[in-house]
C-alpha positions in Angstrom: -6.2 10.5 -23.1 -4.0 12.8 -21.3 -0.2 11.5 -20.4 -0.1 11.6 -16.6 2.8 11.3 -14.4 2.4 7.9 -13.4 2.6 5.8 -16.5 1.2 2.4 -15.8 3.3 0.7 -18.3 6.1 2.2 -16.0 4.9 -0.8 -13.5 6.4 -3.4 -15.6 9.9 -1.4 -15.5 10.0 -2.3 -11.5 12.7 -5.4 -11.4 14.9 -2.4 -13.3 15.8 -0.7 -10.5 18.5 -3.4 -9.9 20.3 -2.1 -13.0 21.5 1.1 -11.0 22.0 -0.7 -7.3 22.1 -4.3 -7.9 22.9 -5.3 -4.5 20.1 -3.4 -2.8 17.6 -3.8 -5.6 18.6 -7.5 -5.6 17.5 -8.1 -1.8 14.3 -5.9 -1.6 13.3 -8.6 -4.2 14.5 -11.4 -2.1 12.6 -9.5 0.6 9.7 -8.3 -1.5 9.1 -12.2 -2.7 9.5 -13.6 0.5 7.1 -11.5 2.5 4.8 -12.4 -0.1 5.0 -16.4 0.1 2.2 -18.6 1.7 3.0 -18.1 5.4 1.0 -17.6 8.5 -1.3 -15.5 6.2 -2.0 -16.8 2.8 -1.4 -15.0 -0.2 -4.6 -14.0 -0.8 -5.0 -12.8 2.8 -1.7 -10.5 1.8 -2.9 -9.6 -1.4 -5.8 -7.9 0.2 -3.7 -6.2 3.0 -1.2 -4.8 0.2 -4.5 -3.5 -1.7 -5.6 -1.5 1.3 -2.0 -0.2 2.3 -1.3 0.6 -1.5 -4.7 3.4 -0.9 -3.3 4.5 2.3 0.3 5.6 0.8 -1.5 6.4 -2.4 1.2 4.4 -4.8 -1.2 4.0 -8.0 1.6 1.0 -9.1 0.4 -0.9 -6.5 -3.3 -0.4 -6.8 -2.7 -1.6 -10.0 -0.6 -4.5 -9.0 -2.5 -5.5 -6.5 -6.3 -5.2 -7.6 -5.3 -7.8 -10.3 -3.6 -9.9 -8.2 -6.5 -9.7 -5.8 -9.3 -10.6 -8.8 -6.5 -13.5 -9.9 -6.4 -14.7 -6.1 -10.4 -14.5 -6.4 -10.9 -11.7 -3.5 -14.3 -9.7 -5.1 -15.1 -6.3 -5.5 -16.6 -5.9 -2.3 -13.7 -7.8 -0.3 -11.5 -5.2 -2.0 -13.8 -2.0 -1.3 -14.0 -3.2 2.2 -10.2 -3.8 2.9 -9.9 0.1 1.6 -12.6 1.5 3.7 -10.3 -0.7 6.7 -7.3 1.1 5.4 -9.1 4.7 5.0 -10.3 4.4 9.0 -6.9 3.6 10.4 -5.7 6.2 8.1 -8.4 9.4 9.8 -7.9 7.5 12.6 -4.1 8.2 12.4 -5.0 11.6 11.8 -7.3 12.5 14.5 -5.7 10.9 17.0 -3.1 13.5 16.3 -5.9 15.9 17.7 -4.9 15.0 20.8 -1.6 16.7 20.6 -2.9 20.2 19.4 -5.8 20.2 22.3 -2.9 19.7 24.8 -0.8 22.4 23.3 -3.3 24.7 23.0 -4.9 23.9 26.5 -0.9 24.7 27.3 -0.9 27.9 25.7 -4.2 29.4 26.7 -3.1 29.0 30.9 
């Protein structure tokens, strides 16, 4: 198998990052742990919502991290499939809205 850029054994190297900043890395895992705690949403409702976000800004760390968590947490295939399609729409959504703004400019420029 080809050596890729993204190494997925670099995922367990994560909680390094405090070795260079340990302050900062330090509280983004206070953070980090804490968003992730049983809260208003459970942790399997957030496991699914990190899954879709983790397509939308393409970070294959976190579709790794968070597809097992999600099968550990019990959320199927299809859950996960349907949390990325969720993700994907806002995404094109995101995109086209954007549309908007060139039709106005161009509406602009053709007067």
């Amino acid at each position: 198998m080809a050596k890729t850029y993204y190494d997925p054994s670099d995922l367990r190297k994560f909680g390094d990052i405090t070795e260079w900043s340990e302050e900062l890395g330090t509280k983004f895992f206070d953070y980090y742990n804490k968003v992730f705690e049983e809260g208003v949403l459970s942790a399997r409702e957030k496991s699914l919502i990190a899954l879709a976000v983790s397509h939308v800004v393409k970070c294959p760390y976190c579709i790794d991290a968070y597809s097992k968590d999600g099968l550990q947490r019990g959320i199927t295939k299809e859950e996960m499939m349907e949390a990325v399609h969720v993700g994907a729409a806002i995404e094109s959504g995101a995109t086209l809205v954007h549309a908007v703004q060139m039709m106005n400019k161009v509406n602009k420029l053709e007067m």
